[in-house]
C-alpha positions in Angstrom: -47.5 -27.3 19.4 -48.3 -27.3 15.7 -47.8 -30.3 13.5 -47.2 -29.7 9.6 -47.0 -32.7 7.3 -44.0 -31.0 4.9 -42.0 -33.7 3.3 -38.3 -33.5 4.2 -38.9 -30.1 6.2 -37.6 -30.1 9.8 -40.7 -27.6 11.3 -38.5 -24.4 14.0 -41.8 -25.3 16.4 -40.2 -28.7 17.1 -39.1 -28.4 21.0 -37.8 -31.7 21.2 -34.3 -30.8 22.6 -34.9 -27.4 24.6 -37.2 -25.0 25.3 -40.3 -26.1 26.3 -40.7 -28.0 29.6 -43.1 -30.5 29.1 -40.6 -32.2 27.0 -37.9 -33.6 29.3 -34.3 -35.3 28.3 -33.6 -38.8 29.5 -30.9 -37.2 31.9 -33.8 -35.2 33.8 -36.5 -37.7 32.9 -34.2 -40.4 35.1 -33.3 -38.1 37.7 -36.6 -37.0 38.7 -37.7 -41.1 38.4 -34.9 -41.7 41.2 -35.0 -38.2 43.2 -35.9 -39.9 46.3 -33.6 -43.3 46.1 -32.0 -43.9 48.7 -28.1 -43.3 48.7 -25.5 -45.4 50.8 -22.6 -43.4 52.4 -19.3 -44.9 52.8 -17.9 -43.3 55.9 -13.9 -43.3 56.1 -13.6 -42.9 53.0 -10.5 -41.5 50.8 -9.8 -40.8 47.1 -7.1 -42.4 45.5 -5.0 -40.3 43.0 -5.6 -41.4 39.7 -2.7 -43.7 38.0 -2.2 -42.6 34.5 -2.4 -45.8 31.7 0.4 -46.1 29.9 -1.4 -47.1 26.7 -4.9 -47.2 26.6 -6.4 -50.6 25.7 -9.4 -47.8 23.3 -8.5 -46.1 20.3 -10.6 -43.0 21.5 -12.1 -41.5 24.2 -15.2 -43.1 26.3 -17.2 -40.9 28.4 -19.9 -43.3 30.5 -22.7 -41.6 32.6 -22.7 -43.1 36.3 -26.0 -42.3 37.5 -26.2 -42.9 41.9 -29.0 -45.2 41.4 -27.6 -47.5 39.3 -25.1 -50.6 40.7 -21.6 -49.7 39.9 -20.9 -53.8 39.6 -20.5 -54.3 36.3 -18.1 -51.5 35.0 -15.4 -52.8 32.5 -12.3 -50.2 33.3 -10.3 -51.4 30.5 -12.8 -49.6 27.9 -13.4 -46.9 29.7 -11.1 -43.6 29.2 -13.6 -41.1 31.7 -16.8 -41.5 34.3 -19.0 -39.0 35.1 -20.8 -39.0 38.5 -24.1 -37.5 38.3 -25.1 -35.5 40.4 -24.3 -32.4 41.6 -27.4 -30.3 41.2 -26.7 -26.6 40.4 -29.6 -24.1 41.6 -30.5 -21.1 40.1 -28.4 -18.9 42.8 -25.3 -20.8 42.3 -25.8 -22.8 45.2 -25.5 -26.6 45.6 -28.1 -27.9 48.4 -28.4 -31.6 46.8 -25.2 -33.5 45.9 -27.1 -36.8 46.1 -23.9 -38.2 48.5 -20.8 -37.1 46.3 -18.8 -38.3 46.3 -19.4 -40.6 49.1 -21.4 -42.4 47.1 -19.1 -42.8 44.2 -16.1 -43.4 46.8 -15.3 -47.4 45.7 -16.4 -46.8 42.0 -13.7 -43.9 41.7 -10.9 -45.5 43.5 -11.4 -48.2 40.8 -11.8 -46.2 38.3 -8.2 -44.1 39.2 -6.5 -47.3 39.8 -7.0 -48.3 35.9 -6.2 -45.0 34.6 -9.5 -44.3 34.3 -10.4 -40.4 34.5 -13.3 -39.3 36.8 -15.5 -35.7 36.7 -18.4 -34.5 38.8 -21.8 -34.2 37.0 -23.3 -30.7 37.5 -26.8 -30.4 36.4 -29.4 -27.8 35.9 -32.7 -28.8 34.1 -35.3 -25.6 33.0 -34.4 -22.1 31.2 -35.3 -20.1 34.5 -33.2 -22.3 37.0 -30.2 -22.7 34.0 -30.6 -18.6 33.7 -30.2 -17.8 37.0 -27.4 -20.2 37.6 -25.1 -18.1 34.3 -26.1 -14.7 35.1 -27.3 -13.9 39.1 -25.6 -17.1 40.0 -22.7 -17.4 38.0 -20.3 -16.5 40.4 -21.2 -18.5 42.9 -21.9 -21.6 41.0 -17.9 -21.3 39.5 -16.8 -20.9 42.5 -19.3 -24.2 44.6 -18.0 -26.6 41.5 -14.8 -25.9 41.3 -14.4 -26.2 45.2 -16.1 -29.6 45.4 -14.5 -31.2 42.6 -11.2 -30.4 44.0 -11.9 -31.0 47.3 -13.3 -34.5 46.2 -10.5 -35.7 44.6 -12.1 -35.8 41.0 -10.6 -34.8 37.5 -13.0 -32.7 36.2 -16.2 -31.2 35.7 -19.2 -31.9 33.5 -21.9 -29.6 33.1 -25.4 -31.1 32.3 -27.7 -27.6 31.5 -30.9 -28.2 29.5 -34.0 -26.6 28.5 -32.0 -23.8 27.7 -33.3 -20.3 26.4 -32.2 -19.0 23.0 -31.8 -15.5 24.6 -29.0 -17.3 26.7 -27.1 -18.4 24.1 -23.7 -15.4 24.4 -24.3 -15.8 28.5 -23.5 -19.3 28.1 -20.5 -19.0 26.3 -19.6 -16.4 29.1 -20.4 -18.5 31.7 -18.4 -21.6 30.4 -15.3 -19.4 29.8 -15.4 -18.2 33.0 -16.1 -21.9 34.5 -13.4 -23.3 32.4 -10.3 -20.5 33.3 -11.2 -21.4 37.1 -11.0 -25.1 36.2 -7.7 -25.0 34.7 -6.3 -23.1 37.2 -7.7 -25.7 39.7 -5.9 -28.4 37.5 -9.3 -29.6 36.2 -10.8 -30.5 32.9 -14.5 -29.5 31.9 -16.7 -30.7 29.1 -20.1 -30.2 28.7 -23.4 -32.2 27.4 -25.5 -30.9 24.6 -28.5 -31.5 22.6 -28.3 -33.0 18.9 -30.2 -30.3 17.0 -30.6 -26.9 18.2 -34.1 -25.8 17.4 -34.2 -22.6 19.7 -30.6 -21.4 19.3 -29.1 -21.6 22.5 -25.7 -23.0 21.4 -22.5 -21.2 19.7 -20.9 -25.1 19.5 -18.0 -23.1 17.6 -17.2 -21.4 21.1 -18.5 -23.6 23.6 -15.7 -26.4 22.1 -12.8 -24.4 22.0 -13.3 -23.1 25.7 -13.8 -26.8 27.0 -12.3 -29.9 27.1 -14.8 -31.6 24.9 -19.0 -31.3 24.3 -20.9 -34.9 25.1 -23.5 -34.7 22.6 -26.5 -36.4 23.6 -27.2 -38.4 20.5 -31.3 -39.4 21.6 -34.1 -38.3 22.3 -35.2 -38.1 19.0 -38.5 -39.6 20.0 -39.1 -38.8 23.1 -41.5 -40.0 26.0 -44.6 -37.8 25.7 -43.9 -37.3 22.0 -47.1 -37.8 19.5 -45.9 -40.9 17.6 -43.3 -43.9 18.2 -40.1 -44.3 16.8 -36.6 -44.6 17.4 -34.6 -42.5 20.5 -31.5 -42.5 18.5 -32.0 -42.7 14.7 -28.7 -43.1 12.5 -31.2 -42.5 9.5 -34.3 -41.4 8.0 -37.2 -40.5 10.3 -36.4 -36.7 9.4 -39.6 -35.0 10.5 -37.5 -35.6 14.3 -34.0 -35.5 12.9 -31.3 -38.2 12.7 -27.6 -39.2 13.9 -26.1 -37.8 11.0 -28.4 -34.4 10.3 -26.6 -33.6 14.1 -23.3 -34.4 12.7 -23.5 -32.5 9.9 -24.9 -29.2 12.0 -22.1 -29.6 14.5 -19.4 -30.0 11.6 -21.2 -27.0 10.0 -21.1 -24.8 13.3 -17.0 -26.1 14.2 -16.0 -27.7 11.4 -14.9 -31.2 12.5 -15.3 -33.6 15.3 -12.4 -33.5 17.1 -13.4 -32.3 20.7 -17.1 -34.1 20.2 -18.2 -37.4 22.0 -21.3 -38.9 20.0 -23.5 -40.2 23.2 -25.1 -42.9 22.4 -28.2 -44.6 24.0 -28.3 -47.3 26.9 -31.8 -47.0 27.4 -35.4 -47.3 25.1 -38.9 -45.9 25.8 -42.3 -48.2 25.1 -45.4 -46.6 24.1 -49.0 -47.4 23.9 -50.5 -46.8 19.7 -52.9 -46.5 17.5 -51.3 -49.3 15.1 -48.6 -51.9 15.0 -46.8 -50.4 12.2 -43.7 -48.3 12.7 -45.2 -44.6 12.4 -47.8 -45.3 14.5 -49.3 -42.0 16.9 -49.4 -42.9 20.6 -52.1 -42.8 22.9 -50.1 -42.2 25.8 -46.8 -41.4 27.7 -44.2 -43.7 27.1 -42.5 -45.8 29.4 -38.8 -45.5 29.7 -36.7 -48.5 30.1 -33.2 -49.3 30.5 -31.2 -51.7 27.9 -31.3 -54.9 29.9 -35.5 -54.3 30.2 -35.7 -53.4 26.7 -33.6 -56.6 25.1 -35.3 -58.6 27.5 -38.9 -57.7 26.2 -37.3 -58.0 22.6 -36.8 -61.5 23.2 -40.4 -62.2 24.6 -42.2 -60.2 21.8 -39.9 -60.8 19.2 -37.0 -58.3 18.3 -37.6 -56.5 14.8 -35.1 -54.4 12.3 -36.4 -50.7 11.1 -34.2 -50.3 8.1 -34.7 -46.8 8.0 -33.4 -45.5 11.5 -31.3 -48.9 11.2 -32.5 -49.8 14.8 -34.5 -52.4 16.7 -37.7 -52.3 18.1 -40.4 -54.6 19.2 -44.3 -54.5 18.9 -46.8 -56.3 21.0 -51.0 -56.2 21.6 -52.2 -56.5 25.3 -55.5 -54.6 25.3 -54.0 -52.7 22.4 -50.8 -52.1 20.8 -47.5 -51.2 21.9 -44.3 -50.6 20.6 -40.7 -50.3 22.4 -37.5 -48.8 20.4 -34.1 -49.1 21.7 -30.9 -49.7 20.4 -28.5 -53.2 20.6 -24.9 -53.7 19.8 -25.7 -54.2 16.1 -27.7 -50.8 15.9 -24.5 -49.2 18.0 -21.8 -50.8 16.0 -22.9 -48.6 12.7 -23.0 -45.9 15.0 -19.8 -46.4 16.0 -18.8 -46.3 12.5 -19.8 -42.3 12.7 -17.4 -41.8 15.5 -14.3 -43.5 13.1 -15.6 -41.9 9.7 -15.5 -38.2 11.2 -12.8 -38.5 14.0 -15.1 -37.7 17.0 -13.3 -37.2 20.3 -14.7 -40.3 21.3 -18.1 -41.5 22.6 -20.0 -42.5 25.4 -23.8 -43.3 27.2 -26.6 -42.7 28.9 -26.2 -44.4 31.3 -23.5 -46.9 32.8 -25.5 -50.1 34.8 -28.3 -49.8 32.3 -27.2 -53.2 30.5 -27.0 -54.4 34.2 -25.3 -58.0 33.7 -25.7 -58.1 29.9 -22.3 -57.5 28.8 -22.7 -57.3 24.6 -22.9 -53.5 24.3 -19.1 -53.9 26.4 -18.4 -56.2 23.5 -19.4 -53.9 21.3 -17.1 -51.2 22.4 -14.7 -53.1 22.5 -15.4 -54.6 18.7 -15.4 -50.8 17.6 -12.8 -49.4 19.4 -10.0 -52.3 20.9 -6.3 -51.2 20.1 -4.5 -53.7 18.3 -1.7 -55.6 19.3 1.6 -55.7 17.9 1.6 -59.2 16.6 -0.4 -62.2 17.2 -0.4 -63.5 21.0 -1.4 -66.8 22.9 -2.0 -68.8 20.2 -1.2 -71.5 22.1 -4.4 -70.9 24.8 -1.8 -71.7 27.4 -1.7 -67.7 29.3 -5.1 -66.8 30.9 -6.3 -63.4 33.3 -8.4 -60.7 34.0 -9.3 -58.5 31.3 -8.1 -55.7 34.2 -7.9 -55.2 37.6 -11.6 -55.5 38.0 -13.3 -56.8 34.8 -15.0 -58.6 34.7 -16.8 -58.5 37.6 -18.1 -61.4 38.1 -14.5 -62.8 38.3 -14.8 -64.9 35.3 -11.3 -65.7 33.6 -10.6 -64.6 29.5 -8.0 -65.9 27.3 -5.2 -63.3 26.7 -5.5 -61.8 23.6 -8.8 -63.3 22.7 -11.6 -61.6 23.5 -15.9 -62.2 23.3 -17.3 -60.6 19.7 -20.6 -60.8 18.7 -23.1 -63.0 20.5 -20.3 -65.3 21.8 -19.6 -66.5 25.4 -16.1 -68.6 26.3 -14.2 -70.5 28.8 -10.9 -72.3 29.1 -10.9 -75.9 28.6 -8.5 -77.8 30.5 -10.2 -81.6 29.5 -10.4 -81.5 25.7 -6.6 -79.7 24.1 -4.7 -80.2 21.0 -1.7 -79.6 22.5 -0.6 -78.1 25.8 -2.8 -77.9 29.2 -5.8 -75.2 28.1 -7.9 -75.1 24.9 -10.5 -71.9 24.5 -14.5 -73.3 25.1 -16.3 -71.5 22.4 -20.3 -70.9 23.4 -22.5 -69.0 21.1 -25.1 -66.8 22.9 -28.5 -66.1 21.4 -28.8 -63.2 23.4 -32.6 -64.8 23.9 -32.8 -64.3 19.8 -33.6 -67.1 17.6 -30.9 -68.9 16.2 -28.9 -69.4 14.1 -26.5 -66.6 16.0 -23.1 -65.4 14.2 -21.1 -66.1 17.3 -17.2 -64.8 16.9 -14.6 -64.5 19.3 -11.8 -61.7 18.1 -8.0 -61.0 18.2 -7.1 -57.5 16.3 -2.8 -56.9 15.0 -1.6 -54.6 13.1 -0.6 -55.7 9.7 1.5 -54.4 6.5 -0.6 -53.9 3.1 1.3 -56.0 0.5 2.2 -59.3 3.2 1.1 -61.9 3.2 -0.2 -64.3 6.0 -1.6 -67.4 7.1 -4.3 -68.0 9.9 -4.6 -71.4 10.9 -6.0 -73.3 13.9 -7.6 -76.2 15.2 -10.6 -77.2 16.1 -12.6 -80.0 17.9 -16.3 -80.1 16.7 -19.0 -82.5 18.4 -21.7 -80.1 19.4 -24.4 -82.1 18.0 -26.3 -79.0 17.2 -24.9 -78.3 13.6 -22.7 -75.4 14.4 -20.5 -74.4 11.3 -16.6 -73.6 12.4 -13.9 -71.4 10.0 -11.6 -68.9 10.3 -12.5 -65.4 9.2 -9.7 -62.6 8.4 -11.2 -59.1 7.7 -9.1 -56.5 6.8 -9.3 -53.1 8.3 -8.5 -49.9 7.0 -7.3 -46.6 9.0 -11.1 -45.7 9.4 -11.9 -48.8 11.3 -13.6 -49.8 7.6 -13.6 -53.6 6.5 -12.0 -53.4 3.3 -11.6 -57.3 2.5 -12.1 -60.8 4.1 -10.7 -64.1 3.9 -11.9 -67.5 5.5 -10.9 -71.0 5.7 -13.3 -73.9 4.6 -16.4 -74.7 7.1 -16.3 -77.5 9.5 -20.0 -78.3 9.5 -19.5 -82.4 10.1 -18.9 -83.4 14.1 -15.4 -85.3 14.5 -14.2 -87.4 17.1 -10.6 -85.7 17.1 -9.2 -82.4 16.4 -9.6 -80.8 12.5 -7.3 -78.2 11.7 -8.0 -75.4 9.6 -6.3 -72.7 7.4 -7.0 -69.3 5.3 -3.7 -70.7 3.1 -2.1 -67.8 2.2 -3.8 -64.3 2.3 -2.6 -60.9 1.3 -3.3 -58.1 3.1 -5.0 -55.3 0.5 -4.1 -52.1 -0.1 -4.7 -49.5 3.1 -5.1 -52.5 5.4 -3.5 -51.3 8.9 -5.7 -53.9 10.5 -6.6 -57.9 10.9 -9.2 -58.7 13.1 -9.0 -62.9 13.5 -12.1 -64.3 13.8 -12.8 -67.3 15.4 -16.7 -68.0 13.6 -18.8 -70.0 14.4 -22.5 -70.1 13.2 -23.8 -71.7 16.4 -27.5 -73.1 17.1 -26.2 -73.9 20.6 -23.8 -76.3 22.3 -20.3 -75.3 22.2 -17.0 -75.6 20.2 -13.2 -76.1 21.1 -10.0 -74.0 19.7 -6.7 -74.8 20.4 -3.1 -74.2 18.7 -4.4 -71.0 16.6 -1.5 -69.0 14.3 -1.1 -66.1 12.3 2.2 -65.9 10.8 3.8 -64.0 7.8 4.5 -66.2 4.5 7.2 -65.8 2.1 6.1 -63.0 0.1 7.6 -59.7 -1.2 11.2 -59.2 0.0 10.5 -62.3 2.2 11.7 -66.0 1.4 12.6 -68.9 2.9 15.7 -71.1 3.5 15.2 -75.1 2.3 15.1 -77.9 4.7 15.2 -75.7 7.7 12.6 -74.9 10.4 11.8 -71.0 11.0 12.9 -70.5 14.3 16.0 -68.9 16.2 17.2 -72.7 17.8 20.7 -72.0 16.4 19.8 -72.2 12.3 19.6 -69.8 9.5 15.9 -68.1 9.3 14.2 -65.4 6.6 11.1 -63.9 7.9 10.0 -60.1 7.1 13.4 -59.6 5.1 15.5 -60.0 7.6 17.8 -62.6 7.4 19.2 -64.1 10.9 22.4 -65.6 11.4 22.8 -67.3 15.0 26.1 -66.8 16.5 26.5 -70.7 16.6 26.1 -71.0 12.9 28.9 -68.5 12.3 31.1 -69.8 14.6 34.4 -67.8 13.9 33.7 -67.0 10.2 32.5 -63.8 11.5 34.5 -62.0 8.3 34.3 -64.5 6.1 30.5 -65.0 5.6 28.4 -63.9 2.6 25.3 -63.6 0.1 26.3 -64.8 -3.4 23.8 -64.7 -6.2 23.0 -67.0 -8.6 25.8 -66.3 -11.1 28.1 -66.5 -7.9 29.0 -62.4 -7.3 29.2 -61.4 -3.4 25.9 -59.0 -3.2 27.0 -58.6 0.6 28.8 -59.4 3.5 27.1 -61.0 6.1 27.7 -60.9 9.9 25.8 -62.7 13.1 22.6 -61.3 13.9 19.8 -59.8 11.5 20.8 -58.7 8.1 18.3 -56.4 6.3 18.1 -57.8 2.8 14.6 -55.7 1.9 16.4 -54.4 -0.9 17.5 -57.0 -2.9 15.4 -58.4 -5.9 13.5 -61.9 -5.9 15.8 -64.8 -7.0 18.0 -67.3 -5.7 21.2 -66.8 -3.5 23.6 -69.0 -1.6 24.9 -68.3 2.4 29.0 -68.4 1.1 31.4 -68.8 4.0 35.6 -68.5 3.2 36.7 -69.2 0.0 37.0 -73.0 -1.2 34.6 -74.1 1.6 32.0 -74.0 -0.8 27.8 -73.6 -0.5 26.6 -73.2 3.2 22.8 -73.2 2.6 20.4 -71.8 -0.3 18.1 -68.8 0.0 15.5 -68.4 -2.3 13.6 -65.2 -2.1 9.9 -64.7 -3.7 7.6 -62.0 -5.4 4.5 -60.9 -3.1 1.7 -64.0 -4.5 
């Protein structure tokens, strides 16, 4: 392999990706490491049909990786849209002597998976440019025919075809192949999508043509730095580090090649390697293999050796001397959260990893899916605390309860509280989590609704304080725009001081900017340990453009006169039988409209002041002022 130190200059003789077969992905890498583990078989088993979500609880697609070495425990269903058990192994003659148990050994894990709408396709793999050769050309027929027959006879939605170390000669016989092996799937009622590298180096992939014939291409964002590579760095790069190539020099080939991202998954990394080097500074040569580690072994030695920040791949890593030096890189929910961002700012497909289980019982890189991608609700919910559950039908695993429509952000754990409550029987038991980081840790627990630019709203809560640890408690608004981007944010004042009582906090009134479609509601706490208590939260429109307010009376439904959004309600028992003889006078004392029970759309009259008139002589029923946007 030639090295050539050229500034900015990615070198052709780079066989990172494909090519050349000392250099192994992570998907091949892992399944040689595991070849001989041993699979359980479920005898009896059946497939259920899958059960198709009404409404996803994502905004986009999420492929996960489910290796048949890895415990299928911890899988949360709920921000999952598609699993792929791997795998099938694919041989050169079309053939398929190892299916590693499938899908036996997937039986429980996809019943679960159908029973929360959750999509599941068979893995096919074939690692090496002979073996991947002979399996599109010789083979071809054969192999169509094996996958498409075990996949339906399994049960499963799809396939997923996992070819690499591919041959640039191969690059039209693959698009042959797929067509071929995507006509049989449709006609078999299944969907196929296929994994492929992030830079093509040896030309083996028409991307144009390979996404219009599937269902979707998994690219497999890492592996930038791989394990016998000749210096450290990051496996999955947003930036910089170009020599290898980056996150977005792969998006910007594939938009070149199909011109947008719409039947792309960005993969991301659940995994990190550790290498022995010459130095402790980032650049460093190795002196050996690397070892590769999943996420939960690669946070956990972050935390023991101290976890660093590489501004210029925007990733963590740690460094470490026993005998010499080592380094690990990896990626965390902060590193995958800008990531993220890639799959909003270009409207990827959706995204995925490498590999489910590889957190283990960690559960902030679920968090941060679910940070990036949760679907908001309609309005604000259970401000109260008083309605708890599941998140799903099995999540989280290990059966412990979450608020409904609150939900664990960054570095934050919670509970209900049934002893300490403002008002009501429950209260939310707020626990930051150093993740095994020093403190202090921004700790937030999250609610996301839809909102109207222009509105304007309140968020206000309560909180009891005595932690003892100097925690500082507010309430945080950020403002999202259609791109998932904070535009804006808005806070209440801190609690810093511990109370004996409950201390309740408020934003006052916020508007929402310009292109908000957004609010995430923070519940923030910057937490050195301990924990916090929240109880009696709102977030509630204020009187503001086209909105107002009636004097004197509370804004509810219990048989009075309410303004809220524009609308103007008029309960049945306040009309009584003056059903025609009810309406809106302005100031001057002209009838602007008649009025009837129920809501009456008033967004289109002016600010001012009016007057509820019922017959004539009976005089002023009630005033209504209505206010300019503040």
């Amino acid at each position: 392999m030639l090295w050539l130190s050229c500034p900015g200059i990615i070198i052709a003789l780079i066989f990172s990706f494909n090519g050349e077969r000392n250099i192994r992905g992570i998907h091949e890498i892992d399944a040689l490491r595991y070849r001989d583990w041993s699979v359980n078989y479920q005898d009896g088993y059946s497939i259920l049909p899958l059960v198709p979500r009404v409404e996803t609880t994502v905004t986009c697609a999420v492929y996960g990786y489910m290796p048949y070495w890895t415990t299928q425990q911890y899988l949360h269903f709920d921000l999952l849209t598609t699993i792929g058990c791997f795998d099938v192994t694919l041989n050169p003659d079309g053939s398929i002597t190892n299916a590693h148990g499938f899908p036996r050994v997937w039986a429980a894990t996809i019943n679960r998976a159908h029973r929360n709408g959750v999509r599941v396709e068979m893995v096919a793999t074939c690692f090496g440019a002979a073996n991947v050769h002979g399996a599109i050309t010789s083979g071809a027929d054969s192999a169509i025919s094996n996958l498409v027959r075990m996949a339906s006879a399994a049960g499963v939605d799809g396939i997923n075809i996992d070819f690499e170390g591919i041959s640039g000669a191969d690059r039209d016989t693959l698009v042959s192949f797929v067509r071929r092996l995507s006509a049989a799937c449709r006609s078999a009622g299944l969907t196929l999508t296929m994994a492929t590298m992030p830079l093509d180096f040896v030309n083996a992939y028409n991307f144009r043509a390979l996404a219009e014939t599937t269902d979707g291409l998994f690219i497999m964002a890492y592996n930038y730095h791989w394990q016998g590579g000749p210096e450290a760095g990051p496996v999955s790069p947003l930036t910089g580090w170009t020599y290898y190539g980056n996150i977005q020099m792969t998006i910007e080939e594939y938009r070149r090649e199909i011109g947008d991202c719409r039947k792309l998954f960005l993969g991301i990394p659940y995994y990190g390697y550790q290498w022995p080097t010459r130095a402790e500074t980032t650049h460093s040569r190795t002196t050996g293999y690397g070892e590769a580690l999943s996420y939960s072994q690669a946070a956990a030695r972050a935390a023991r050796y101290g976890r660093r920040w590489d501004g210029e791949s925007q990733t963590p890593w740690y460094r470490f001397y026993q005998g010499g030096w080592y380094q690990g890189w990896f990626d965390d929910d902060t590193s995958l959260l800008l990531k993220f961002n890639e799959v909003h700012e270009h409207g990827f497909l959706g995204t995925g990893m490498w590999a489910l289980g590889y957190d283990g019982g960690r559960k902030e890189l679920w968090s941060a899916l679910r940070e990036a991608f949760n679907r908001p609700l309609a309005s604000f919910v259970n401000g109260d605390c008083e309605i708890w559950r599941l998140d799903t039908l099995a999540v989280p695993s290990d059966t412990s309860v979450n608020p409904f429509g609150w939900y664990e952000g960054r570095r934050a754990k919670y509970r209900r509280e049934t002893g300490i409550v403002h008002s009501g029987t429950s209260a939310i038991k707020h626990i930051p989590d150093s993740l095994g980081y020093p403190g202090p840790v921004d700790s937030r627990l999250f609610q996301d609704v839809m909102v109207l630019p222009g509105r304007s709203y309140e968020f206000r809560g309560w909180v009891y304080k005595n932690d003892g640890r100097g925690n500082q408690l507010r309430l945080i608004v950020d403002w999202y725009d259609s791109l998932h981007r904070v535009i804006a944010s808005a806070s209440s004042p801190v609690v810093a001081r511990d109370s004996a009582g409950w201390v309740e906090l408020t934003t006052g009134t916020i508007t929402a900017p310009d292109g908000a479609v957004m609010a995430r509601l923070n519940l923030g706490m910057l937490g050195y340990g301990g924990l916090d208590y929240w109880d009696d939260l709102s977030f509630e429109i204020v009187p503001g453009a086209m909105e107002g307010y009636l004097p004197g009376l509370v804004k509810d439904r219990g048989g009075v006169p309410t303004f809220v959004g524009g609308i103007l309600y008029l309960p049945k028992s306040f009309v009584g039988n003056r059903e025609q003889n009810i309406s809106l006078l302005d100031a001057t004392g002209r009838r602007v409209v008649k009025l009837r029970s129920g809501e009456n759309n008033l967004s289109n009259l002016p600010a001012g002041v009016y007057f509820l008139h019922t017959t004539p002589g009976q005089g002023v029923v009630q005033k209504l002022i209505i206010r300019k946007a503040r």
